[in-house]
C-alpha positions in Angstrom: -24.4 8.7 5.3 -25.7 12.0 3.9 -26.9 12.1 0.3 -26.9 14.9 -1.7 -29.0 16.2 -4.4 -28.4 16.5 -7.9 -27.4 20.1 -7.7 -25.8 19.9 -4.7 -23.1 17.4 -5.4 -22.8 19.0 -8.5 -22.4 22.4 -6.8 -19.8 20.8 -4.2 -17.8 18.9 -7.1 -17.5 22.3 -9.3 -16.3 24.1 -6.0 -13.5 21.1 -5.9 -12.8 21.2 -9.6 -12.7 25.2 -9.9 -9.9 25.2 -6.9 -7.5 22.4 -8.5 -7.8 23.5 -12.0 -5.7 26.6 -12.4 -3.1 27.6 -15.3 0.0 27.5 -12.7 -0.6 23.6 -12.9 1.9 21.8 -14.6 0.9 20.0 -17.4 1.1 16.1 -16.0 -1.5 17.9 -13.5 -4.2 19.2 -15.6 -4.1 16.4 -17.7 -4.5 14.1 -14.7 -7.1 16.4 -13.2 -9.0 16.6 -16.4 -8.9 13.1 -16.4 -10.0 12.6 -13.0 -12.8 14.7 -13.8 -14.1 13.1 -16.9 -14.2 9.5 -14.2 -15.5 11.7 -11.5 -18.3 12.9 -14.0 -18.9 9.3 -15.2 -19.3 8.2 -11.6 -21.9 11.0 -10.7 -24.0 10.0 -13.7 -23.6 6.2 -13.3 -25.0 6.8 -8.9 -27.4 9.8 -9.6 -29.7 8.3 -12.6 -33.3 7.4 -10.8 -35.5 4.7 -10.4 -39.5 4.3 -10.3 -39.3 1.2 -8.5 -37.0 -0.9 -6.4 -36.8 -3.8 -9.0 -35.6 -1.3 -11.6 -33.4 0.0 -9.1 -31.6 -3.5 -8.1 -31.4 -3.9 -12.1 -29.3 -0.8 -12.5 -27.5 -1.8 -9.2 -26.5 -4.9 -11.5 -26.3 -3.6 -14.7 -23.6 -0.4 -13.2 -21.7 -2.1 -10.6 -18.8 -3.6 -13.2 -18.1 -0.1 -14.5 -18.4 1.7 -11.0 -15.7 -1.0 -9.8 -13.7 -0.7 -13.0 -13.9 3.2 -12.6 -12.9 3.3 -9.1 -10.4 0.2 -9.4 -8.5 2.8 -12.4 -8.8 5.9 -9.4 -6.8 3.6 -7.0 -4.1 2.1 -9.7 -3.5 6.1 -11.0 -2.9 6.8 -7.2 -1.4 4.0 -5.5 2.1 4.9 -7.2 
């Protein structure tokens, strides 16, 4: 699995974002994509935040894992239907 850095995701995620976010969208769209990005932006800062060691790193494992499930658990309701 590749990981990215820091700017690079967030270089890849504002190419996404700047080619679904357009005026022509109707407005159930943007608000759904705004929402999406707000989640999206939540998730990248919940994954990217760093560790000094791998005990603080299996905390934060423990500590983010209910909202990374909750956040991604909202993605797939919004999208099943």
């Amino acid at each position: 699995m590749a990981t990215f850095s820091h700017s690079e995701s967030r270089r890849l995620y504002s190419w996404w974002w700047d080619s679904h976010n357009s005026p022509k969208n109707s407005k159930w769209l943007q608000e759904n994509l705004t929402d999406m990005d707000a989640k999206v932006k939540t998730m990248i800062k919940l994954i990217e935040e760093d560790a000094d060691s791998f005990a603080r790193r299996a905390e934060m494992y423990y500590k983010k894992r209910p909202e990374l499930m909750r956040l991604v658990e909202e993605f797939y309701r919004a999208y099943l239907h």
